[in-house]
C-alpha positions as CSV (number, residue, x, y, z in Angstrom):
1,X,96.9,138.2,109.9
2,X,93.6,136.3,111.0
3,X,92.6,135.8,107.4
4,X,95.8,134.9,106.0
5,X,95.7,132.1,108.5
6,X,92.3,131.1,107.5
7,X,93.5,131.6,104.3
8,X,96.7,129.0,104.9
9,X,94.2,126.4,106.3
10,X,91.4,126.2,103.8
11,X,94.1,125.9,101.2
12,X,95.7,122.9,103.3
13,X,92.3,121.0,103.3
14,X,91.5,121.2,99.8
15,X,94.6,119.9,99.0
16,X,94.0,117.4,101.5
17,X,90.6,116.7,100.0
18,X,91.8,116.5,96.3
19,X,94.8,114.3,96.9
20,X,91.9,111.3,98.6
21,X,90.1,111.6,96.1
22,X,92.7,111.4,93.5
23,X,93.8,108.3,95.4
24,X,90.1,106.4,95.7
25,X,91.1,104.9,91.7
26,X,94.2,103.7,92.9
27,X,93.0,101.8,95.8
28,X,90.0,100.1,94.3
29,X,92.4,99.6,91.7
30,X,94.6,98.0,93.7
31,X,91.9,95.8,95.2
32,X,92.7,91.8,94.9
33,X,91.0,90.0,92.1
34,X,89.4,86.8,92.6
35,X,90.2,86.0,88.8
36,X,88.6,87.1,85.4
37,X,86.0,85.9,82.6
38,X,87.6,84.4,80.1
39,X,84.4,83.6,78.2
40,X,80.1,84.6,78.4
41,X,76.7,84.3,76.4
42,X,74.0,85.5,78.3
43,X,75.0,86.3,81.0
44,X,75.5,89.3,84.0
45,X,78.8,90.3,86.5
46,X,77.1,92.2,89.5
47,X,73.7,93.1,87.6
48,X,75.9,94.3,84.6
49,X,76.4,92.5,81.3
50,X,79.4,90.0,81.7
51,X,82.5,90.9,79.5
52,X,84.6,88.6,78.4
53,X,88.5,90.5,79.7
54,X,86.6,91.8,82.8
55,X,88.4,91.4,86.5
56,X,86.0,89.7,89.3
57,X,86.4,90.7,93.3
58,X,84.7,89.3,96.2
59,X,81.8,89.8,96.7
60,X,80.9,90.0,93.0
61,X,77.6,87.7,91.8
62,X,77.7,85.8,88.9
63,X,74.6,85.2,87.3
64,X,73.9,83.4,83.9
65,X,70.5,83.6,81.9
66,X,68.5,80.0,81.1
67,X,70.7,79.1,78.0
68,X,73.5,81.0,78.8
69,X,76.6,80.6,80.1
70,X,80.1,82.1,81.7
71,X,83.5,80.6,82.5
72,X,86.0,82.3,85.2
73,X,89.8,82.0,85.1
74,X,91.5,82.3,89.0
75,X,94.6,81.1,88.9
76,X,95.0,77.7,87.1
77,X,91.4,76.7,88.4
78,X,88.4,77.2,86.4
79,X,84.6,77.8,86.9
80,X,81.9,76.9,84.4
81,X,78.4,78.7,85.2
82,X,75.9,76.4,82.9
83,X,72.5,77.7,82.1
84,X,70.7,79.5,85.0
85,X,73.0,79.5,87.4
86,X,73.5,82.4,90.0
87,X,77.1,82.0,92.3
88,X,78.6,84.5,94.9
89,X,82.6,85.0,94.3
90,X,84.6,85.2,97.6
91,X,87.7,84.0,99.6
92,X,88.1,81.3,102.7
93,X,91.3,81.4,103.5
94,X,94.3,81.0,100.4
95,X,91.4,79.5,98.5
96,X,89.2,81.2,96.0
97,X,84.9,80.4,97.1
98,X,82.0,80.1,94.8
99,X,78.5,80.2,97.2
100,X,76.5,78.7,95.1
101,X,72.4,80.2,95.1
102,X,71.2,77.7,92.8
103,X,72.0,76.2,89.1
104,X,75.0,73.8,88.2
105,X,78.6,74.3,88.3
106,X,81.7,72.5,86.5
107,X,84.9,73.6,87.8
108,X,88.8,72.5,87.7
109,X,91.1,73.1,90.4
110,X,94.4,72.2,92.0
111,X,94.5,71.1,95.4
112,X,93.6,74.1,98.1
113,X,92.9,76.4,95.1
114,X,89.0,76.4,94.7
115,X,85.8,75.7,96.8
116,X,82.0,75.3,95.8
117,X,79.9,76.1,98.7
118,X,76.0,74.5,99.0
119,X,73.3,75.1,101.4
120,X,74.5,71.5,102.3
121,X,78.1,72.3,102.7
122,X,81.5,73.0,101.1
123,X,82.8,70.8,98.1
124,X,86.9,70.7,96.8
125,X,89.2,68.6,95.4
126,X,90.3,65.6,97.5
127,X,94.1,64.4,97.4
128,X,97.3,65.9,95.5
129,X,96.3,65.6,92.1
130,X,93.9,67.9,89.9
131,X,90.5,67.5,90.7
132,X,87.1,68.1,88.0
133,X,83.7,68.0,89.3
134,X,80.5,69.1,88.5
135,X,77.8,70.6,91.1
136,X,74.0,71.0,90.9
137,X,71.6,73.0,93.7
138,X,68.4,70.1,93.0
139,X,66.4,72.4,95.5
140,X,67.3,74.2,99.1
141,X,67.2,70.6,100.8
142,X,68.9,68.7,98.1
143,X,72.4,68.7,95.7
144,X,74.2,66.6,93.5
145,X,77.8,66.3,93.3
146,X,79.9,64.6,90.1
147,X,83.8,63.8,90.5
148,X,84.7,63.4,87.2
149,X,88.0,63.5,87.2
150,X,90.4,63.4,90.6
151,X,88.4,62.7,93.8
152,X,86.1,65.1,95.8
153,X,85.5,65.7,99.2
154,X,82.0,67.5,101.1
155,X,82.2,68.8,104.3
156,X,78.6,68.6,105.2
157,X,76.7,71.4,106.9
158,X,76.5,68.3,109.4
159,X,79.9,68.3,110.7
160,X,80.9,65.0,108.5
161,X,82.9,64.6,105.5
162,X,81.7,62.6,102.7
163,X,84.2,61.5,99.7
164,X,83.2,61.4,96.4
165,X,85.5,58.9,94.4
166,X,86.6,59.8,91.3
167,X,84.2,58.5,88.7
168,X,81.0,58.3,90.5
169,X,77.9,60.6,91.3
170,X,76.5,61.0,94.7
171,X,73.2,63.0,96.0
172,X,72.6,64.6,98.9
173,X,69.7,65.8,101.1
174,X,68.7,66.9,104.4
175,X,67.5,63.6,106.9
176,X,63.1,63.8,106.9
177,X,62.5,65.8,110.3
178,X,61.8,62.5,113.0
179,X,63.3,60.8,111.0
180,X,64.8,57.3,112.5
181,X,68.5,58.3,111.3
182,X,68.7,61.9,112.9
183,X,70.3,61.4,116.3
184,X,69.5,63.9,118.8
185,X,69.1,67.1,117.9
186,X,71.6,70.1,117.9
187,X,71.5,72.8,120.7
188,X,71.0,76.3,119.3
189,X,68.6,78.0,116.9
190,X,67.8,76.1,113.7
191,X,69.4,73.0,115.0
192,X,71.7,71.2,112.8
193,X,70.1,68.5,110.3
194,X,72.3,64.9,109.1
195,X,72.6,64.3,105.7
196,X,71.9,61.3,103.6
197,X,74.1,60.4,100.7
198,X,72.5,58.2,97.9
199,X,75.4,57.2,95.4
200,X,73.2,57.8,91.7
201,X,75.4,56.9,88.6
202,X,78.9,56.5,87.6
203,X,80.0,60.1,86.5
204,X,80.9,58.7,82.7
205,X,76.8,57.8,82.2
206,X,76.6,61.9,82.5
207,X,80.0,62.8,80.1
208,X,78.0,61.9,77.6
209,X,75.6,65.5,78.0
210,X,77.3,69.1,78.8
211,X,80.0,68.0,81.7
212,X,82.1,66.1,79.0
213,X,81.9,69.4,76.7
214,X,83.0,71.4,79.7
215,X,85.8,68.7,80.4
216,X,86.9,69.4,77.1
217,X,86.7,73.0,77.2
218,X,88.9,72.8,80.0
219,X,91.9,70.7,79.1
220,X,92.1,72.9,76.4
221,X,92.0,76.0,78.0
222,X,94.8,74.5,80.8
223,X,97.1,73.1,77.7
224,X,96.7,76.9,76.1
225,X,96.3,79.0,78.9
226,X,99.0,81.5,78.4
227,X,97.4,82.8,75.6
228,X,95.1,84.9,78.3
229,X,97.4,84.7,81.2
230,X,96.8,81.7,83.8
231,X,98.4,83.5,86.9
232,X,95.3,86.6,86.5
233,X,93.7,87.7,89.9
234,X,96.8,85.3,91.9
């Protein structure tokens, strides 16, 4: 009787044990995507050679190679990795977040859909319309941020908000410790440091290089993107 009890039991946990496991594909498959690449050249998903077709989840790292590049479809918004780029994919609330480790970005993005975040702060489309801008880490103290098209708005690992008018290129970087401009300091560990904007160029001086290629790339890829479904990862 003892061992046909035994028996009973052992059987009940291996079934047990084979039905998780036969489950484990289905939940990571059921994961949510944060969108898809829709095209590569050099360039690595998560230490793995990017494929073009391939889902993206948080958490992922995007990473392209000097001269390559990789472009990811979430939703209707787009991200352009240029040549030596490196970006973390995640979420902040209903938007999609690319943490930015150094490199330049382009992306495209309806309002609330899409946010670039710097060691200097968090950069997104400003208003109701679409928004195209272009990003670039200049160094751990430094960025430089392009509205090209639509207007853009920083919030500054200072607390403030800086807008970026549509058409015009801004730089950013941390206040010289002492410096006359930077208030009293921050209680806490690594206190926090103000910001000084320097407006550089209007945006259209720089169309003339890669952004206006990627600007290009993208109002094609909006006017066509059912062809490789627009609503992917959403």
């Amino acid at each position: 009787m003892r061992s046909t009890v035994i028996a009973s039991v052992r059987s009940c946990l291996i079934a047990l044990l084979a039905a998780s496991l036969l489950n484990l594909p289905t939940m990571g498959a059921g994961a949510p995507t944060i969108g898809m690449i829709a095209e590569t050249q050099s360039a690595l998903l998560s230490g793995a050679t990017a494929e073009r077709g391939v889902d993206v989840y948080p958490g992922d790292i995007l990473m392209t190679e000097p001269g390559g590049s990789m472009r990811l479809a979430a939703g209707s918004s787009q991200l352009y990795l240029m040549s030596a780029t490196q970006a973390t994919m995640g979420r902040s609330g209903g938007a999609v977040r690319a943490k930015m480790d150094h490199g330049t970005v382009d992306f495209s993005s309806a309002p609330g859909q899409f946010e670039i975040e710097t060691p200097l702060g968090v950069v997104r489309g400003d208003g109701d319309g679409r928004a195209f801008g272009q990003v670039t880490i200049l160094d751990p103290t430094a960025i430089r941020v392009s509205a090209i098209t639509g207007s853009l708005v920083v919030a500054g690992s200072d607390g403030v908000m800086k807008n970026i008018p549509a058409g015009e290129t801004f730089e950013a970087s941390f206040e010289p410790a002492g410096g006359p401009d930077n208030g009293p300091p921050v209680q806490g560990v690594g206190g926090r440091r103000r910001l000084r904007w320097r407006r550089i160029i209007a945006t259209a001086i720089i169309l003339g290089g890669t952004a206006l290629i990627t600007y290009l790339l993208y109002n094609e890829f909006t006017e066509s993107c059912s062809k490789i479904n627009c609503g992917h990862g959403q």
